[in-house]
C-alpha positions as a Markdown table, in Angstrom:
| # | Residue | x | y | z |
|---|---|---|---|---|
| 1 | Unk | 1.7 | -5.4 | -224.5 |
| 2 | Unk | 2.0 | -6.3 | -228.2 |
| 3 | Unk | 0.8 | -10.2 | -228.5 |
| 4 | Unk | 2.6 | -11.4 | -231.9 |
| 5 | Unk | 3.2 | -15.0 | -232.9 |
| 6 | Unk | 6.2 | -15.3 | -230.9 |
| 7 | Unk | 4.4 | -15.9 | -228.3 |
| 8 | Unk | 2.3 | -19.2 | -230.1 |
| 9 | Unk | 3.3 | -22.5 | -228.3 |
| 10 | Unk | 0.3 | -24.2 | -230.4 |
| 11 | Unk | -1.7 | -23.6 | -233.1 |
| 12 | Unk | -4.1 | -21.1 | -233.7 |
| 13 | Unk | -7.2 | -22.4 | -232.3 |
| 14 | Unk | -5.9 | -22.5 | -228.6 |
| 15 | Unk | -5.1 | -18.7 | -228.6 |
| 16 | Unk | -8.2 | -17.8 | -230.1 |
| 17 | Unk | -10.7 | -20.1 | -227.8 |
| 18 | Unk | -8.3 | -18.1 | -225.2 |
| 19 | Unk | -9.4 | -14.5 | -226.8 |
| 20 | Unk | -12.8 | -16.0 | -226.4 |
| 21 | Unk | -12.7 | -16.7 | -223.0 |
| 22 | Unk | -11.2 | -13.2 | -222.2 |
| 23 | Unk | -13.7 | -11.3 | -224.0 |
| 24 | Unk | -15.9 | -12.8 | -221.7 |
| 25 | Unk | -14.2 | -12.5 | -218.8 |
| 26 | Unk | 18.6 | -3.2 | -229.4 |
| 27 | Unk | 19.9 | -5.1 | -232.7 |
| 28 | Unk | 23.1 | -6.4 | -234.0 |
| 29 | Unk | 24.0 | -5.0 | -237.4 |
| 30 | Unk | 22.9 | -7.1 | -240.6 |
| 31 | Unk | 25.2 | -9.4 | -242.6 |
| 32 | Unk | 24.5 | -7.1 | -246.2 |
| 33 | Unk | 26.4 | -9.7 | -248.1 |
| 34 | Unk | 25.7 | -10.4 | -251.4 |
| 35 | Unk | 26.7 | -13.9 | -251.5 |
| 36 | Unk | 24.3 | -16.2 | -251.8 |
| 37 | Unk | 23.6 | -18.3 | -248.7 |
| 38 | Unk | 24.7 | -22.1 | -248.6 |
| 39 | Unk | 21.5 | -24.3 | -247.9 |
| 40 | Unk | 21.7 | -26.5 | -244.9 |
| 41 | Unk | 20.3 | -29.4 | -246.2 |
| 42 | Unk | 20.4 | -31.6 | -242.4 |
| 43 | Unk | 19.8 | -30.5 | -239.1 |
| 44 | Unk | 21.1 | -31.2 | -235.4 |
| 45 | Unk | 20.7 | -34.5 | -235.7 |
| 46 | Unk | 22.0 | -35.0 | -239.1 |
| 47 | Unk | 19.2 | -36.3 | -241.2 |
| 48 | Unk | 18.0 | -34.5 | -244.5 |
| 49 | Unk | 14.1 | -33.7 | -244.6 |
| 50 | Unk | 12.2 | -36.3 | -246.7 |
| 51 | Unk | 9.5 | -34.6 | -249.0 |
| 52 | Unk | 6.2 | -35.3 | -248.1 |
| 53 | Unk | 4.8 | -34.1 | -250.9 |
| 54 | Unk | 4.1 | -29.9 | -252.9 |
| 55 | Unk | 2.2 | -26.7 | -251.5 |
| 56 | Unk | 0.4 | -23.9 | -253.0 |
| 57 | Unk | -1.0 | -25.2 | -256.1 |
| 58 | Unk | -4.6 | -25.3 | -256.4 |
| 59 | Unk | -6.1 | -28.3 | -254.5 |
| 60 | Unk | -3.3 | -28.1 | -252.1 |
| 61 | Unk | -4.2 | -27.5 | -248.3 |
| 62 | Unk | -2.9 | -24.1 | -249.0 |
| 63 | Unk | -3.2 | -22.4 | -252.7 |
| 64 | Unk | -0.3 | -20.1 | -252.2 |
| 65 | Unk | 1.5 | -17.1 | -254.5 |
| 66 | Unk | 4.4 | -19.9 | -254.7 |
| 67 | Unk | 4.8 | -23.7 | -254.6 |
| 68 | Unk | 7.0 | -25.7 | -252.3 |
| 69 | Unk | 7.6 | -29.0 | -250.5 |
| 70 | Unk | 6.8 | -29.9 | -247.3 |
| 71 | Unk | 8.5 | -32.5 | -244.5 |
| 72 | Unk | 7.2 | -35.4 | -244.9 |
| 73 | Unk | 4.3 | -36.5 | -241.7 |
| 74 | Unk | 4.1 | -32.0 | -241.3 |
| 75 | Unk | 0.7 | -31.6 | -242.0 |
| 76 | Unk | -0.4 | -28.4 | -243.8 |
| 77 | Unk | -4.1 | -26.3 | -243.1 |
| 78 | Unk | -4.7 | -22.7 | -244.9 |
| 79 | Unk | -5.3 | -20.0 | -242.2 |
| 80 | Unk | -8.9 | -18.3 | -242.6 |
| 81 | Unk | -8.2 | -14.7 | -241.6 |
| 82 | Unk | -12.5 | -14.0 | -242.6 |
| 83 | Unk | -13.7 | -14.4 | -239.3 |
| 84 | Unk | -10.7 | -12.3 | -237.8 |
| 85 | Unk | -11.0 | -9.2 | -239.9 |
| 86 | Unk | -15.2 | -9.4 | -238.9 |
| 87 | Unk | -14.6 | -9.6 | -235.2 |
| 88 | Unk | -12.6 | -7.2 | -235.0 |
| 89 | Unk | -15.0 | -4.7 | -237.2 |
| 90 | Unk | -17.8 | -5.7 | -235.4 |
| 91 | Unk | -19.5 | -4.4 | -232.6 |
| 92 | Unk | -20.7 | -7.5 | -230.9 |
| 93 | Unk | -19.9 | -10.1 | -228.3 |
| 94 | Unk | -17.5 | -11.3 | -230.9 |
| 95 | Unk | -15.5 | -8.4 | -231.5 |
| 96 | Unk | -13.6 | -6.6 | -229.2 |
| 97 | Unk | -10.6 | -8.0 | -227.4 |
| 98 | Unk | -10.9 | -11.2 | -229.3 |
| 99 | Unk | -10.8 | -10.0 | -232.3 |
| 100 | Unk | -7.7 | -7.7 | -231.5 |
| 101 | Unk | -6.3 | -10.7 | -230.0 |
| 102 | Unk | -7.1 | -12.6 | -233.4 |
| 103 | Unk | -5.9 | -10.2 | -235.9 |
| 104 | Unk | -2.7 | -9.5 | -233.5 |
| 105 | Unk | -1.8 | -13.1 | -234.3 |
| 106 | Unk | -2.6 | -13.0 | -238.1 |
| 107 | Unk | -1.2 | -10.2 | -239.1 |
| 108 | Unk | 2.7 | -9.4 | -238.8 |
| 109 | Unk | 3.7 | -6.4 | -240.3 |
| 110 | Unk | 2.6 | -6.1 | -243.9 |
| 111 | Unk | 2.1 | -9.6 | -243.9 |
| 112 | Unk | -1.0 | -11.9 | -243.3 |
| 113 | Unk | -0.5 | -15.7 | -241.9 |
| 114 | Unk | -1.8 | -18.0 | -244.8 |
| 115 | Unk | -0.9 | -21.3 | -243.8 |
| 116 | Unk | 0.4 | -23.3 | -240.5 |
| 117 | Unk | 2.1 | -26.4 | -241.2 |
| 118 | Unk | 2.2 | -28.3 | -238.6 |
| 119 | Unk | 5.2 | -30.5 | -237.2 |
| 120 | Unk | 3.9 | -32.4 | -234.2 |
| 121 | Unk | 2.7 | -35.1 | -236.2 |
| 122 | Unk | 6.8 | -35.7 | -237.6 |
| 123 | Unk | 7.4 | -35.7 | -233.6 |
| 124 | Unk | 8.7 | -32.2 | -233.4 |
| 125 | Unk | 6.5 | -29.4 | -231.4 |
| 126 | Unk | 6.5 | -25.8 | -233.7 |
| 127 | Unk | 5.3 | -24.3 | -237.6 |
| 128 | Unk | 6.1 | -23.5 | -240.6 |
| 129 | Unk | 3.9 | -20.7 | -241.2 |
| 130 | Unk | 3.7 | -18.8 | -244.7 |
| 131 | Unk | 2.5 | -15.3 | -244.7 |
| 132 | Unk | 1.2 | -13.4 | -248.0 |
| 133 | Unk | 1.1 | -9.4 | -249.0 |
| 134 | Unk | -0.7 | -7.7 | -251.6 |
| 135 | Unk | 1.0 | -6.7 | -254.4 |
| 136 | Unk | 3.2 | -3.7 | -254.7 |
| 137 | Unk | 6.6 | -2.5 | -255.1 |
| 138 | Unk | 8.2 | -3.2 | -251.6 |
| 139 | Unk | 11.1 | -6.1 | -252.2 |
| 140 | Unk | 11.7 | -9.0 | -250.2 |
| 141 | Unk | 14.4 | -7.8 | -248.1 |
| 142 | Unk | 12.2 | -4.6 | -246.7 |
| 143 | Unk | 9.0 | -7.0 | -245.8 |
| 144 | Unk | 11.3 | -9.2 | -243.8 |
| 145 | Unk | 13.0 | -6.4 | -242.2 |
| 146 | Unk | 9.3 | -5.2 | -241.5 |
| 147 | Unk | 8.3 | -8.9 | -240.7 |
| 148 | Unk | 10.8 | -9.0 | -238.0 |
| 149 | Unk | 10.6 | -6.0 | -236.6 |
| 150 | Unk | 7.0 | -6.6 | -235.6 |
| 151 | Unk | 7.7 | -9.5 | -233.8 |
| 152 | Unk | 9.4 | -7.2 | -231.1 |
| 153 | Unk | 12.2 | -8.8 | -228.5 |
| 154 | Unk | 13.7 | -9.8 | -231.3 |
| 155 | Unk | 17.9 | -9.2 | -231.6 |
| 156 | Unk | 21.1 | -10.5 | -233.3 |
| 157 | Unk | 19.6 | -10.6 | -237.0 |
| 158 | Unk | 21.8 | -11.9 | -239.8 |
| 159 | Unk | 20.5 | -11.4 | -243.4 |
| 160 | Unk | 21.8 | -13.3 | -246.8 |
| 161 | Unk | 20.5 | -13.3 | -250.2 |
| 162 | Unk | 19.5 | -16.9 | -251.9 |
| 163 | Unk | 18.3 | -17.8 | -255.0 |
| 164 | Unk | 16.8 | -21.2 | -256.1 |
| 165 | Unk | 15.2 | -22.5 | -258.9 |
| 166 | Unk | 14.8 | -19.2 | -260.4 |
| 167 | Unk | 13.8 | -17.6 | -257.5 |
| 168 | Unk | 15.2 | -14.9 | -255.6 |
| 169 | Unk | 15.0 | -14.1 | -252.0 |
| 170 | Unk | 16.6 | -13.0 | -248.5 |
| 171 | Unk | 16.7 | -15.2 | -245.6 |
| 172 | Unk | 17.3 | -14.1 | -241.7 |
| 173 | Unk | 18.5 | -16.0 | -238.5 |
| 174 | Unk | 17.5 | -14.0 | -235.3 |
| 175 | Unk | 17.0 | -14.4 | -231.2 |
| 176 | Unk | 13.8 | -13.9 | -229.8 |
| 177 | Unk | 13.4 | -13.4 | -226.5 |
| 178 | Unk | 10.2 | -14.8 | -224.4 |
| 179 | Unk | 9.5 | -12.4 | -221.2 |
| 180 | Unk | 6.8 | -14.6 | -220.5 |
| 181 | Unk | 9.8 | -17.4 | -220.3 |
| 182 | Unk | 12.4 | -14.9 | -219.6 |
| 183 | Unk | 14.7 | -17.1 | -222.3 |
| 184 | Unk | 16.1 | -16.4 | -225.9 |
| 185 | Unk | 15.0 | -19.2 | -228.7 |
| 186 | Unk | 16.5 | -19.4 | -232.5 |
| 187 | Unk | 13.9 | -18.4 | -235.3 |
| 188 | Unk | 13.9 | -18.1 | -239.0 |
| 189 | Unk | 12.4 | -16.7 | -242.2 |
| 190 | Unk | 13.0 | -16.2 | -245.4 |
| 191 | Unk | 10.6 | -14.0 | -248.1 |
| 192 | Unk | 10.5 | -13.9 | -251.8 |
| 193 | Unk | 8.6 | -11.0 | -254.3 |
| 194 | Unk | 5.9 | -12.7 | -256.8 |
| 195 | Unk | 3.4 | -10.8 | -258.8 |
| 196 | Unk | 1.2 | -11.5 | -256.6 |
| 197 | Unk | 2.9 | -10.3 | -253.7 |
| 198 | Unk | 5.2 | -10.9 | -251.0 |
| 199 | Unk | 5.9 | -13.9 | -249.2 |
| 200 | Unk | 6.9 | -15.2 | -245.8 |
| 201 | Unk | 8.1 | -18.6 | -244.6 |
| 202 | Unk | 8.8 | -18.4 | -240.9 |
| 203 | Unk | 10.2 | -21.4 | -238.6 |
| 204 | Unk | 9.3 | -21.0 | -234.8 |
| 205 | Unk | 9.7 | -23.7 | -232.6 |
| 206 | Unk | 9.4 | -23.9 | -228.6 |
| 207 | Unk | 13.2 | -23.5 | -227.6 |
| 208 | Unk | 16.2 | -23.5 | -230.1 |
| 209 | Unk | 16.8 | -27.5 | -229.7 |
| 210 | Unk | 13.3 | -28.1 | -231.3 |
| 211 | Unk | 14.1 | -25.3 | -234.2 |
| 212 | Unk | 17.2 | -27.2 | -235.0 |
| 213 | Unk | 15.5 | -30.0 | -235.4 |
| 214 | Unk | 13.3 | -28.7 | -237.8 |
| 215 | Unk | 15.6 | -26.9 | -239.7 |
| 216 | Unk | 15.5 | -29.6 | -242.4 |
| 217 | Unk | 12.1 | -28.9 | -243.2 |
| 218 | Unk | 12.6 | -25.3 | -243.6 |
| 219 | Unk | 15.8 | -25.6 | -246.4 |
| 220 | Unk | 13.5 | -28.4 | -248.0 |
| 221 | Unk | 10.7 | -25.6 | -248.4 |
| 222 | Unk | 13.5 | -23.0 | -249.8 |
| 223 | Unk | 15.5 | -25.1 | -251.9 |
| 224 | Unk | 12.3 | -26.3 | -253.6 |
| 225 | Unk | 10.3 | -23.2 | -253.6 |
| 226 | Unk | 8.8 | -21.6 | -257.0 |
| 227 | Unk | 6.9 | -19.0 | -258.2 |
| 228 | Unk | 3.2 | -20.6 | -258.9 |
């Protein structure tokens, strides 16, 4: 069974003391149009996301390919994918199943998680996590098909085109379904091309209630986002 970060109720470290332990012990067509897609700037409840300050420059919590604001009370930490990529190559009592567990959860497709932005602290239980690529020629709209495709369970995805600040990029709304939970919850992304490679921004949350709620900070991070 494919363990991707669908299945993440928490952060990162949970799953990974979990890999620890162990070691010791049919989709709906796309929406192709070319329009671009209106920003929803509130959320369930109807309150706009206040900025709690920029991302990805250097001496941010994450130095990231692009730049863009956070929720305010979300607090940001970059994702060291180091020790991953050595477990999993090694041959000790750190490698094996925890690392495969560990680079399962970092790496989605051609993507690798940089950053998890936490929400709890804002009152809301899920992530903003932003994924990076090396450079190359593949364009936005193939590494988020690719980005969602490796999530697997996933079903009903609608794709638009957005552009802001000078940025182009594609956006999708899909289902994913839990079998662990045996129930379908709301998820997002959206990824933009830079010269220094691709980039994901994907919304989770634990059910579809808590993703709307969150929603805010996700159109903050788009409608703010720029190449660094």
């Amino acid at each position: 069974m494919r363990i991707t970060t669908g299945t993440v109720r928490g952060g990162l470290a949970p799953v990974l003391l979990l890999a620890g332990m162990l070691t010791g012990c049919a989709q709906s067509p796309d929406d192709d149009s070319k329009t671009p897609a209106t920003a929803h700037a509130t959320g369930a409840g109807g309150s706009a996301a206040r900025s709690g300050g920029t991302l990805g420059a250097a001496g941010s919590a994450c130095e990231l390919p692009v730049t863009f604001d956070i929720a305010r009370d979300w607090k940001a930490k970059a994702v060291d994918t180091g020790a991953s990529k050595g477990s999993s190559g090694s041959s000790g009592s750190d490698g094996g199943l925890a690392g495969e567990l560990a680079d399962a959860l970092l790496h989605q497709g051609p993507v690798t998680m940089a950053c998890e932005i936490d929400a709890k602290p804002a009152g809301n239980i899920g992530f903003l996590r932003v994924w990076t690529g090396s450079p190359g020629n593949a364009d936005a709209r193939s590494v988020l098909r690719s980005f969602v495709a490796a999530e697997d369970n996933t079903s009903n995805e609608k794709y638009r085109t957005f552009r802001t600040g000078g940025v182009s990029g594609v956006e999708v709304e899909y289902l994913y379904t839990s079998k662990l939970l045996d129930e379908k919850k709301t998820e997002s992304a959206f990824a933009v091309s830079t010269p220094d490679g691709p980039v994901v921004v994907h919304l989770g949350g634990m059910d579809t209630e808590e993703h709307e709620e969150m929603l805010p900070a996700f159109e903050l991070a788009k409608r703010t986002l720029r190449v660094a």
